[in-house]
N, CA, C and O atoms as a GROMACS GRO file, in nm:
protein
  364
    1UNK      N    1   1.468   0.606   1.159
    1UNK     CA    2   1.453   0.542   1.031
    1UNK      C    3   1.316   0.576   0.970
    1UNK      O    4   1.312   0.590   0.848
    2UNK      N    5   1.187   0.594   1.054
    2UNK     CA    6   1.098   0.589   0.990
    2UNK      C    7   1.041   0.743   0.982
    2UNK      O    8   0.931   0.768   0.934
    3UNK      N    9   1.116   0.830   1.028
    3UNK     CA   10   1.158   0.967   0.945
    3UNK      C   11   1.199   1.005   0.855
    3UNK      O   12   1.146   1.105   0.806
    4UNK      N   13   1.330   0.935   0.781
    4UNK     CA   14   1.403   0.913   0.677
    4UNK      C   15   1.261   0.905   0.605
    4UNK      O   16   1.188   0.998   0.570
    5UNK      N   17   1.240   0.761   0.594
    5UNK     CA   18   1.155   0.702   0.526
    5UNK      C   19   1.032   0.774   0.492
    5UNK      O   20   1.009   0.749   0.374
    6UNK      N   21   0.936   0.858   0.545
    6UNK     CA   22   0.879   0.970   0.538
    6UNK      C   23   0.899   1.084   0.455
    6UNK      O   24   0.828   1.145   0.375
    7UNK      N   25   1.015   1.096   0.496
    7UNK     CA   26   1.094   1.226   0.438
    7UNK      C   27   1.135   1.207   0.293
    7UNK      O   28   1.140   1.304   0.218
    8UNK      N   29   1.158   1.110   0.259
    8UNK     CA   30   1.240   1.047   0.123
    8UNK      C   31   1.135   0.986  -0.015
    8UNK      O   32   1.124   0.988  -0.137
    9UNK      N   33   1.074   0.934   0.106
    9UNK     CA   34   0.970   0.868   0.032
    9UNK      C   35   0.780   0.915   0.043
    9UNK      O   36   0.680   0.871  -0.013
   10UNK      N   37   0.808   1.046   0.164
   10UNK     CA   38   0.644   1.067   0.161
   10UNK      C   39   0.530   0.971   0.204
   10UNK      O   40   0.409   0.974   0.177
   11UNK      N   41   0.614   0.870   0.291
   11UNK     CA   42   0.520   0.710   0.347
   11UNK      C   43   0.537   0.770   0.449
   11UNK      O   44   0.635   0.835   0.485
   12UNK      N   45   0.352   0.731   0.546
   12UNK     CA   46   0.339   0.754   0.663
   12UNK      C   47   0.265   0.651   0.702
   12UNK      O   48   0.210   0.682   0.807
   13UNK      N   49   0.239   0.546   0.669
   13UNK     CA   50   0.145   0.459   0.738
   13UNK      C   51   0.252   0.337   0.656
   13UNK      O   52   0.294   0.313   0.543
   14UNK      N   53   0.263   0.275   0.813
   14UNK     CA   54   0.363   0.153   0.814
   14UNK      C   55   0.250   0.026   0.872
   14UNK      O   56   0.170   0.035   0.965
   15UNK      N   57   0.279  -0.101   0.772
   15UNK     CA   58   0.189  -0.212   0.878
   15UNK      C   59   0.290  -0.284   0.902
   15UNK      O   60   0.385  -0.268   0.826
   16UNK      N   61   0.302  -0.374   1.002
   16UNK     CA   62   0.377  -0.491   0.994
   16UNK      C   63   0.346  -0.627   1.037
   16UNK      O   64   0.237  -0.638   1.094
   17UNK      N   65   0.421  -0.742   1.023
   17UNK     CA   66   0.374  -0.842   1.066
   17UNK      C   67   0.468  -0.873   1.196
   17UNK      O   68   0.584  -0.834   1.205
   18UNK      N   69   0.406  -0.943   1.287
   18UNK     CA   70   0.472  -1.003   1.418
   18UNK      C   71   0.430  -1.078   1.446
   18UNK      O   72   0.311  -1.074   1.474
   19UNK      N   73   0.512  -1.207   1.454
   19UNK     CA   74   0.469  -1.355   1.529
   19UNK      C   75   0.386  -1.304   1.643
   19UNK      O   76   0.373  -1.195   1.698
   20UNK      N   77   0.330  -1.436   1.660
   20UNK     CA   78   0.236  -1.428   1.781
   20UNK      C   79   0.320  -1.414   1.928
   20UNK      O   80   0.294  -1.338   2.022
   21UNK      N   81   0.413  -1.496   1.920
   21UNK     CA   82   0.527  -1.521   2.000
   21UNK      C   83   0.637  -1.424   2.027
   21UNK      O   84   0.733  -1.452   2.099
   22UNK      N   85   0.619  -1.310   1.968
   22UNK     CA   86   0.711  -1.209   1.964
   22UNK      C   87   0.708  -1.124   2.060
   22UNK      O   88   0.696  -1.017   2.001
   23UNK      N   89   0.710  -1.102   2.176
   23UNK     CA   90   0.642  -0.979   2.264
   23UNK      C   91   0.675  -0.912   2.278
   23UNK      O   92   0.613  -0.810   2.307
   24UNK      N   93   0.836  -0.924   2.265
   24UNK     CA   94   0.968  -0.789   2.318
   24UNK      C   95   0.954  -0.714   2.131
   24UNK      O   96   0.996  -0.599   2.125
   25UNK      N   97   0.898  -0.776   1.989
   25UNK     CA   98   0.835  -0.676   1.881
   25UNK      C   99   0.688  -0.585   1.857
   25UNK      O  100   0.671  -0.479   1.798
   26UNK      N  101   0.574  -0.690   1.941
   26UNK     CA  102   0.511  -0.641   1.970
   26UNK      C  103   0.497  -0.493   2.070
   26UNK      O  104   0.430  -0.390   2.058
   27UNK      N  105   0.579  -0.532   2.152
   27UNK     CA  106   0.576  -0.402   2.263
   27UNK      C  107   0.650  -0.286   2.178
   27UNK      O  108   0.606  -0.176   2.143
   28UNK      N  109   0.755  -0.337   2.159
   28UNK     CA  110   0.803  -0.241   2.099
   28UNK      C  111   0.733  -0.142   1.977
   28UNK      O  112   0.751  -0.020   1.982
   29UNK      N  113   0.660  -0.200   1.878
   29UNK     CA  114   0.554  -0.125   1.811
   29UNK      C  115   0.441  -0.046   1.848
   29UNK      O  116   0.380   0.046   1.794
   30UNK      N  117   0.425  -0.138   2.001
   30UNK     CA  118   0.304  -0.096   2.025
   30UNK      C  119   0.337   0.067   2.136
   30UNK      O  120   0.251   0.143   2.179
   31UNK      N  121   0.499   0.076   2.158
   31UNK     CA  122   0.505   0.188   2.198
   31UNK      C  123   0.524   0.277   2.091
   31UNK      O  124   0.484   0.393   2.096
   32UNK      N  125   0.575   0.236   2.006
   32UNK     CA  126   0.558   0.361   1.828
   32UNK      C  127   0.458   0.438   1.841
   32UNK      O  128   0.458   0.560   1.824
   33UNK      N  129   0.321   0.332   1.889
   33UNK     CA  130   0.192   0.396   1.883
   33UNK      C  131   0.119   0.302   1.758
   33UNK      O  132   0.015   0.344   1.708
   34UNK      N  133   0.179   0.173   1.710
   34UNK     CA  134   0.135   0.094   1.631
   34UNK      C  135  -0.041   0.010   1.727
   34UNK      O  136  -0.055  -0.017   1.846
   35UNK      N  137  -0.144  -0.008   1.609
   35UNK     CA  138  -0.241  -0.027   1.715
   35UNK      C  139  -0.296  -0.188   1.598
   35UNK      O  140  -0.271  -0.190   1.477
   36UNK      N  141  -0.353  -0.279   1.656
   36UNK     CA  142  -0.368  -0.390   1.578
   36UNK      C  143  -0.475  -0.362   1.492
   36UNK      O  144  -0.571  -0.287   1.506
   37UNK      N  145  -0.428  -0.459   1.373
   37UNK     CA  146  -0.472  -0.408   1.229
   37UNK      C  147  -0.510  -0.564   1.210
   37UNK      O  148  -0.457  -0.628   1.119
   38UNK      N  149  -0.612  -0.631   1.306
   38UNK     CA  150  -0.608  -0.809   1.269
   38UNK      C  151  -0.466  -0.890   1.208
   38UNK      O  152  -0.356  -0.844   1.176
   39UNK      N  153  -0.509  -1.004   1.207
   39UNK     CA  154  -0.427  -1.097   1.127
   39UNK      C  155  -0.343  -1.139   0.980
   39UNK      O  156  -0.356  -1.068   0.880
   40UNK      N  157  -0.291  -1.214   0.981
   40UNK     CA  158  -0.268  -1.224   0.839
   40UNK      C  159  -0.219  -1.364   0.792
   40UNK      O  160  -0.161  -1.405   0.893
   41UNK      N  161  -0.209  -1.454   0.705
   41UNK     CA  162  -0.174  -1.569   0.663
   41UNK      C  163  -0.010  -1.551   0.662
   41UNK      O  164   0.027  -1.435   0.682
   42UNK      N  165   0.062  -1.620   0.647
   42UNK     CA  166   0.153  -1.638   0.621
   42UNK      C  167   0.257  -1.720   0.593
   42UNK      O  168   0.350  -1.671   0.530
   43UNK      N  169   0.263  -1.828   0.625
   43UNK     CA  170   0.298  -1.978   0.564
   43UNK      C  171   0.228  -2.073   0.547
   43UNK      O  172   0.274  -2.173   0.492
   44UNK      N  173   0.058  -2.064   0.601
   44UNK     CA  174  -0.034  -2.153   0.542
   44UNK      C  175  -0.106  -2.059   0.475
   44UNK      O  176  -0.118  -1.938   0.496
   45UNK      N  177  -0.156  -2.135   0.388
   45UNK     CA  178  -0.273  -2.025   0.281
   45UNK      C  179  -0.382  -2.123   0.278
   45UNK      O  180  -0.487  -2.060   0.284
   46UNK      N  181  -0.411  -2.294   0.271
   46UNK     CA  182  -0.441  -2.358   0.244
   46UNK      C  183  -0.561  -2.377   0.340
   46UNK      O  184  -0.509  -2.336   0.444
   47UNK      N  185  -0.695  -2.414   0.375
   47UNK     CA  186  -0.779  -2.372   0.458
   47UNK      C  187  -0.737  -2.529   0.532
   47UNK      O  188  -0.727  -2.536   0.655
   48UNK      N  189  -0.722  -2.613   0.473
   48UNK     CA  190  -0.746  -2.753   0.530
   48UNK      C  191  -0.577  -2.776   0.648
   48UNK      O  192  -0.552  -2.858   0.737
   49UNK      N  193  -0.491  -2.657   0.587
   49UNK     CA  194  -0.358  -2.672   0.637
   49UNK      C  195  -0.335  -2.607   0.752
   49UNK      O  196  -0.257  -2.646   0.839
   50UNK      N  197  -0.428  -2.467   0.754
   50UNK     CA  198  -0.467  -2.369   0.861
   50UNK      C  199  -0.563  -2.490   0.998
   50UNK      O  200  -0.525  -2.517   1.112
   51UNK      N  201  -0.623  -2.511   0.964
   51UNK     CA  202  -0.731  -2.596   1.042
   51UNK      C  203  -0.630  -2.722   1.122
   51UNK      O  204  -0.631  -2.753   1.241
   52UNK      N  205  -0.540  -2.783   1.005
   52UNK     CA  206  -0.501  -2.914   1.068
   52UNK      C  207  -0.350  -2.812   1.156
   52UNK      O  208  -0.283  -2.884   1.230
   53UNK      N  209  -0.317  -2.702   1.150
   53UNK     CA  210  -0.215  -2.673   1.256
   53UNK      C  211  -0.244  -2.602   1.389
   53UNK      O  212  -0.176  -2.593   1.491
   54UNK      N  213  -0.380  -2.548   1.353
   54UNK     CA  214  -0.446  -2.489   1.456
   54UNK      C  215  -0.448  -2.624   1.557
   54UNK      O  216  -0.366  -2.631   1.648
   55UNK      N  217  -0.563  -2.748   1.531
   55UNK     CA  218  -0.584  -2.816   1.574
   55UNK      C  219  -0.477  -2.913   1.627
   55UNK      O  220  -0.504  -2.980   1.727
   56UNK      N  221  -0.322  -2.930   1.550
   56UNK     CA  222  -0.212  -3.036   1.596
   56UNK      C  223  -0.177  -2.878   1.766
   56UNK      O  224  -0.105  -2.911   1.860
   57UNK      N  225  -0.218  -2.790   1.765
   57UNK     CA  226  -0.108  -2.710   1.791
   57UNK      C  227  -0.228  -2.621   1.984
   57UNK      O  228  -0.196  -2.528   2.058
   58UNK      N  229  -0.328  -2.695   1.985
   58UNK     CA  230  -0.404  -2.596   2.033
   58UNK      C  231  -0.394  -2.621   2.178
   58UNK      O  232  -0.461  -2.569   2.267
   59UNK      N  233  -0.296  -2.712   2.190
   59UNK     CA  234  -0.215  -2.695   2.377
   59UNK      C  235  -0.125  -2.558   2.343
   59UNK      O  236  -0.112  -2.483   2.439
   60UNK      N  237  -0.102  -2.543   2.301
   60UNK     CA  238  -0.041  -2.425   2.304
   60UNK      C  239  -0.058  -2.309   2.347
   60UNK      O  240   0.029  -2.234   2.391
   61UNK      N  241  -0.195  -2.285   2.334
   61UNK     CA  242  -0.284  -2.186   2.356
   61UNK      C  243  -0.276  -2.134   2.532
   61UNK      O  244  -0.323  -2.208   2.619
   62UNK      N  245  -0.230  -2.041   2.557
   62UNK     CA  246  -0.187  -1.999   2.698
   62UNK      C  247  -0.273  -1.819   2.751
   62UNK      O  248  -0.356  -1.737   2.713
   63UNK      N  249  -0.222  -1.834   2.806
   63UNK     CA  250  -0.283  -1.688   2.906
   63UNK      C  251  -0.280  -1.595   2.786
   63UNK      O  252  -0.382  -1.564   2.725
   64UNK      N  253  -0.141  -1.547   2.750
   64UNK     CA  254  -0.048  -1.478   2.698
   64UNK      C  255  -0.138  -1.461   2.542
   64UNK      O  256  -0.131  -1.345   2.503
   65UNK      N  257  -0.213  -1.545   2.455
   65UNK     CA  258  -0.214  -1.581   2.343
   65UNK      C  259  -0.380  -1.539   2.373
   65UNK      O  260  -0.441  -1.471   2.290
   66UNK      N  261  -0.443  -1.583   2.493
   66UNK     CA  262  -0.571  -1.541   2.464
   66UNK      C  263  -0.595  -1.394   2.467
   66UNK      O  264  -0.677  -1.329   2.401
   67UNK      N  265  -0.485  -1.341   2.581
   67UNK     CA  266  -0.509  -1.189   2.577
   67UNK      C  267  -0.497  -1.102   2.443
   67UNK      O  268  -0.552  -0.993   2.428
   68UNK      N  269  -0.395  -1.185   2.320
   68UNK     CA  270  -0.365  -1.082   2.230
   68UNK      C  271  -0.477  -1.092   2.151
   68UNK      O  272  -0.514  -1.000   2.078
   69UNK      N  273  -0.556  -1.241   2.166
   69UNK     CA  274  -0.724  -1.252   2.084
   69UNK      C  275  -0.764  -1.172   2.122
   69UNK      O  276  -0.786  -1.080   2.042
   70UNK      N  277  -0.796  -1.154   2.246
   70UNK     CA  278  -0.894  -0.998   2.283
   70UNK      C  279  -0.867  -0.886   2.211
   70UNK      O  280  -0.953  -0.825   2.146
   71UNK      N  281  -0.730  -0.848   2.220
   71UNK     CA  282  -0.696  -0.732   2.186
   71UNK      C  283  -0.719  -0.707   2.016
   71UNK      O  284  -0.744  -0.595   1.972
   72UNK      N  285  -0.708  -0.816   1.938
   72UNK     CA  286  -0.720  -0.838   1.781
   72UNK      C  287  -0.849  -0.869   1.766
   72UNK      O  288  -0.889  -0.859   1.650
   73UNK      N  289  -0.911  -0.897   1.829
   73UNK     CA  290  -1.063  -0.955   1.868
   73UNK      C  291  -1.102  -1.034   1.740
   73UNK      O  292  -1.190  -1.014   1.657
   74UNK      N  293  -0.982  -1.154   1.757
   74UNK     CA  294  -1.002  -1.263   1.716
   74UNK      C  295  -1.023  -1.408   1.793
   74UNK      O  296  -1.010  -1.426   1.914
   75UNK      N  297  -1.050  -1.485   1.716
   75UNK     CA  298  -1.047  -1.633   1.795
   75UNK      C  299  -0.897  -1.696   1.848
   75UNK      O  300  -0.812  -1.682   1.761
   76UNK      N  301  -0.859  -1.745   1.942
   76UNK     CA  302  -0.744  -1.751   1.989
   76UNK      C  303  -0.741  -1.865   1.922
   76UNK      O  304  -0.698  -1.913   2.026
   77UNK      N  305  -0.745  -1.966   1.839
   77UNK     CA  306  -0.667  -2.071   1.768
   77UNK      C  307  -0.588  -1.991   1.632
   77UNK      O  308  -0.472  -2.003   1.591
   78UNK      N  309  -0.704  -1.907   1.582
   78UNK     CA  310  -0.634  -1.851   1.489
   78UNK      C  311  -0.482  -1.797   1.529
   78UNK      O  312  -0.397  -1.793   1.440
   79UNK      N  313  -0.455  -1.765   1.636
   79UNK     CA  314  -0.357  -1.724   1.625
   79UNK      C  315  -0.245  -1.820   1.618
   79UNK      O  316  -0.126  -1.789   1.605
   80UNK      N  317  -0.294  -1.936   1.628
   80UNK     CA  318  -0.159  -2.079   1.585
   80UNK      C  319  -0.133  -2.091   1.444
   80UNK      O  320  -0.023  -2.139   1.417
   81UNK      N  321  -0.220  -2.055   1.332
   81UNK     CA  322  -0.176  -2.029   1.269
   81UNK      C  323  -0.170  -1.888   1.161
   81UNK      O  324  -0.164  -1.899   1.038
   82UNK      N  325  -0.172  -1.825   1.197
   82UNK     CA  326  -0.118  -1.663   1.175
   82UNK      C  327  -0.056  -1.564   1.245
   82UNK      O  328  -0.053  -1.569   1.368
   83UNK      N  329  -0.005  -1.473   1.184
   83UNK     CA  330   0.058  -1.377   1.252
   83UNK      C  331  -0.003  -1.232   1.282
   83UNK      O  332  -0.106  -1.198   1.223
   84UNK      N  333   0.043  -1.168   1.349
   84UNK     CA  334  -0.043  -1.007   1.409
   84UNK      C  335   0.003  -0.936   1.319
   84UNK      O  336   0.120  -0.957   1.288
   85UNK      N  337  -0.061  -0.848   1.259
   85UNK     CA  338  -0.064  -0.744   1.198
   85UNK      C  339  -0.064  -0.610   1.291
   85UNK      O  340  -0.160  -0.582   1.364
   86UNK      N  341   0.036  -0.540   1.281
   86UNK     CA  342  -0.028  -0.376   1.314
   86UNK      C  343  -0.016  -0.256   1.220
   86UNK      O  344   0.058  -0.270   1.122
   87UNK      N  345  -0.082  -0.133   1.238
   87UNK     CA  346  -0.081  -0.011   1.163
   87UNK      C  347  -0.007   0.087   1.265
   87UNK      O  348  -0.021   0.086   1.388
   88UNK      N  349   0.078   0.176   1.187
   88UNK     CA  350   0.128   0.255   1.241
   88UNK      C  351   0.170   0.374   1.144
   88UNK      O  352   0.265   0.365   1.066
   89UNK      N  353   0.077   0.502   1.160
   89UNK     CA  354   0.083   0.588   1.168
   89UNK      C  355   0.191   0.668   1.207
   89UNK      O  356   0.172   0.716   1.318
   90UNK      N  357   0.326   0.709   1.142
   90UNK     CA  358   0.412   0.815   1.155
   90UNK      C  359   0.387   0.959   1.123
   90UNK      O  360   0.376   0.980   1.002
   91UNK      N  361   0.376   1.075   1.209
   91UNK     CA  362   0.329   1.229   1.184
   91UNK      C  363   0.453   1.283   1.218
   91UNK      O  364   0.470   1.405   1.214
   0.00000   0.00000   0.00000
């Protein structure tokens, strides 16, 4: 597909978004050769709304969730409320 898409349209740089929670999409991009491109908002925009879900939500926070902070080399609450971004480069 993302040959087509190349081919048709002359697009080579794909980003996408993936829940935090997603791992079997994550992996899968990340074997494309997709590499993290930080975060992104996505159903909160609101700073006070971001803060109060981080905070209702921050048992949540597990092994799994701190490793992908490292890897985004972000703060691991953020990731309760946002989603991963990656870039991916098709040649």
């Amino acid at each position: 597909m993302l040959d087509e898409i190349k081919n048709r349209l002359n697009v080579s740089e794909f980003r996408v978004r993936i829940d935090v929670e997603n791992y079997p999409s994550q992996r899968l991009f990340e074997k494309l050769g997709a590499e993290p491109n930080g975060i992104s908002e996505f159903l909160l925009h609101e700073e006070a709304d971001i803060r109060r879900c981080e905070e209702e939500n921050i048992h949540l926070l597990d092994e799994r969730i701190q490793k992908l902070a490292k890897q985004f080399n972000v703060e691991p609450r953020k990731l309760l409320s946002h989603v991963l971004e990656y870039k991916l480069m098709w040649d």
